[in-house]
N, C-alpha and C positions, 0 to 999 in steps of 0.2 A: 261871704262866699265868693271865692276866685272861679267863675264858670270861664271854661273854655272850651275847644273845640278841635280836637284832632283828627286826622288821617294818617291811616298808619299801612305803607306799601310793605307786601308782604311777598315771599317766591310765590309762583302760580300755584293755585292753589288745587290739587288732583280731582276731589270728591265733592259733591256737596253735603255727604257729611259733614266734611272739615270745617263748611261753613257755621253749621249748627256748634261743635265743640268750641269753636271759637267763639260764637255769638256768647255763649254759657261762660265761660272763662272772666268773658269781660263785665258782662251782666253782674257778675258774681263780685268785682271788686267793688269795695264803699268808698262813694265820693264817686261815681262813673253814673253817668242818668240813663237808669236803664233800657229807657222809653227813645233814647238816643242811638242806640247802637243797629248799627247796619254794615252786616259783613258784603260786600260786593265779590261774588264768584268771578264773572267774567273779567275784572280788573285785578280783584287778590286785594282790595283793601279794604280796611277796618277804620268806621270814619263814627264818631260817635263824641259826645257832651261831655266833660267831669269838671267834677269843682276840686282845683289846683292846689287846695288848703288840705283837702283830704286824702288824694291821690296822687300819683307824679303819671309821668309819661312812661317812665322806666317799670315803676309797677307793673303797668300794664304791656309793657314788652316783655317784662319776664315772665308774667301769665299766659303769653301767645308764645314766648320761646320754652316755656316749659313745656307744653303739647307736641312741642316739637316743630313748627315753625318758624321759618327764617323770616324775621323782621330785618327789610331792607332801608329801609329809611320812614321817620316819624316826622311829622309838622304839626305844629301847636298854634293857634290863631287864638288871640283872645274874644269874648262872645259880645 
C-alpha cells in the first residue's frame, strides 16, 4: 500500500451543496480512505488520503471534473 495525501484547489465553490456532491464523488473511488476526505467550502478544496497503488490523482480529478468542477491545481505528499 502506497498511502498518500492530497489537496486538491478547486474554483470557488457556490453552494454547499456542492460540498456534499463532491465529498460523495470521492468517497466513492477505491483506493481513496474514506474517513479522510474533507471538502473545505470556504477555501474550495478537497484534501483527503488514498493509496497511490489503487488510485491516481487524475481519477479523482475526473470524478470532481465530471460534476462539473474546475480543478485548479492538485498536490500529492506522500504519508
Amino acid at each position: 500500500m502506497k498511502v498518500k495525501g492530497a489537496t486538491i484547489q478547486l474554483e470557488t465553490l457556490a453552494c454547499p451543496s456542492c460540498v456534499q456532491k463532491i465529498e460523495k464523488a470521492t468517497q466513492s473511488l477505491a483506493g481513496v480512505d474514506k474517513d479522510s476526505v474533507k471538502v473545505m467550502f470556504n477555501s474550495s478544496k478537497v484534501k483527503f488520503d488514498f493509496d497511490a497503488e489503487k488510485v491516481s490523482i487524475e481519477d479523482v480529478e475526473e470524478a470532481i471534473t465530471a460534476l462539473g468542477y474546475v480543478v485548479i491545481k492538485s498536490q500529492v505528499k506522500d504519508k
